[in-house]
N, C-alpha and C positions, 0 to 999 in steps of 0.2 A: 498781453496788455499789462502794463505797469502802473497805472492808474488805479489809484483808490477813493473812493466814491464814498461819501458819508451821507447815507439817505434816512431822512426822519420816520420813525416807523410808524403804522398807522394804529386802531383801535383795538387790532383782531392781527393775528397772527399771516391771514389772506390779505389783510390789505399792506401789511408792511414786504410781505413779499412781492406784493402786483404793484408797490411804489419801487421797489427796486431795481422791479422789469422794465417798469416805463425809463427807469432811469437807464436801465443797459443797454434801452432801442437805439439802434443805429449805429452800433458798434460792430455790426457784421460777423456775432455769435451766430454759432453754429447747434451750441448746446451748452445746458446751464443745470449745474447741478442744486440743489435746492437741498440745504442744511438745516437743523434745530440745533443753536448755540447749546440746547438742555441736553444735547448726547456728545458729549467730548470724548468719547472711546472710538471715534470714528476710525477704523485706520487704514493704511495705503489699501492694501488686501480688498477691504471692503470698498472702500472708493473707487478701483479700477473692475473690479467686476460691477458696479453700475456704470462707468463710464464705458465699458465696452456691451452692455446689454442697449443702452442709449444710444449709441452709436448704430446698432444694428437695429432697432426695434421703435426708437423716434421716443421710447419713453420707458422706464426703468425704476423698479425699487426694490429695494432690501427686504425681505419680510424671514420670520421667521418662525415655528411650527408653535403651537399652543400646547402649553402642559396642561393645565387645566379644565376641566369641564366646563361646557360654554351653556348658558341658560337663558333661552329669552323668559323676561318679567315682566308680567303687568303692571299696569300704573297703582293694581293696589298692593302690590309686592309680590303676588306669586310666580312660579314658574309657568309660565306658558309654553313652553317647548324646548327639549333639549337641542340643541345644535351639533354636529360631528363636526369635532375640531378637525379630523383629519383632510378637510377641505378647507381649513379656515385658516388664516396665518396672521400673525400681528407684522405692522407696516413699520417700515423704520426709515430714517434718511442716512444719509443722503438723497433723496428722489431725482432721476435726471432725467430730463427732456429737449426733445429738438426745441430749439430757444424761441423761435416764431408761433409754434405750436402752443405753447406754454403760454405765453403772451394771451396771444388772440383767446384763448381761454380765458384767462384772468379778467379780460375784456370784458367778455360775455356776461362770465358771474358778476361782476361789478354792475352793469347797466342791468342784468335782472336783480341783484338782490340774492344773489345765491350764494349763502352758506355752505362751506367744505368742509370734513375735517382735515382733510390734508392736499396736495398740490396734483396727485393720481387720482385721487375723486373729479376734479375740475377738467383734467389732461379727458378721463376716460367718460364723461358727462358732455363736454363740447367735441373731442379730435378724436378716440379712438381707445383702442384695447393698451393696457399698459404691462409690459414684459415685468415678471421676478426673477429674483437672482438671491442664492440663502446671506440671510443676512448675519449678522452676529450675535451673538448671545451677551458678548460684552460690550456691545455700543446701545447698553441703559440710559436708558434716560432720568435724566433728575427735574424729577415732578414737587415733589416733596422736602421738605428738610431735612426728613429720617433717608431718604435716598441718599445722602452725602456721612449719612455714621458709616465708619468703619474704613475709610478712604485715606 
């Protein structure tokens, strides 16, 4: 596909992606990888080990192992439970999914009202289990300003 498409984004990070699905319908995708412009270290390596986890598995992402000790906290600030990272991983994108799948998702959370934080919460909330594949440790994301010293 040679076309380029300039879609208005919406309010929330979900909705400007589920304005860009509506805008892909009908193009006869097969699968659609779902990016965050805030991680520009994406690279081929990492993109085709989701595009072929996608391929086989209908939905796909990157994550990768947690160094840190993980703590769930009360609302009045204490710990309420440690957590074993060694089952827990941080998500990263590119996230790929069979494209009809991913839609009709978006769908769904739209007419209920359902907040994601990301495109595999939705995939694995309406259509099914979502496949990992290791992801990188240099496709950071820049959340912050200080994320961009030293670059």
């Amino acid at each position: 596909m040679d076309d380029i498409f300039i879609i208005e984004g919406g309010l929330s990070r979900q909705e400007s992606v589920y304005h860009a699905l509506e805008k892909l319908d009908g193009n006869s995708l097969d699968y659609v990888l779902i990016h965050d412009g805030a991680r520009p270290w994406a690279d081929e390596n990492l993109i085709m080990r989701v595009l072929e986890g996608t391929r086989r598995h209908k939905a796909c992402i990157p994550v990768v192992d947690l160094t840190d000790a993980v703590k769930e906290v009360n609302s009045r600030g204490f710990i309420k439970r440690d957590l074993d990272r060694n089952s827990l991983r941080g998500a990263q994108t590119p996230q790929g999914f069979d494209f009809n799948s991913i839609l009709k998702a978006h769908r769904k959370a739209s007419s209920h009202g359902k907040p994601a934080l990301d495109d595999a919460e939705l995939y694995s909330l309406y259509c099914g289990p979502v496949f990992t594949v290791p992801g990188d440790v240099n496709n950071k994301k820049i959340t912050f300003k200080k994320d961009l010293e030293g670059l």
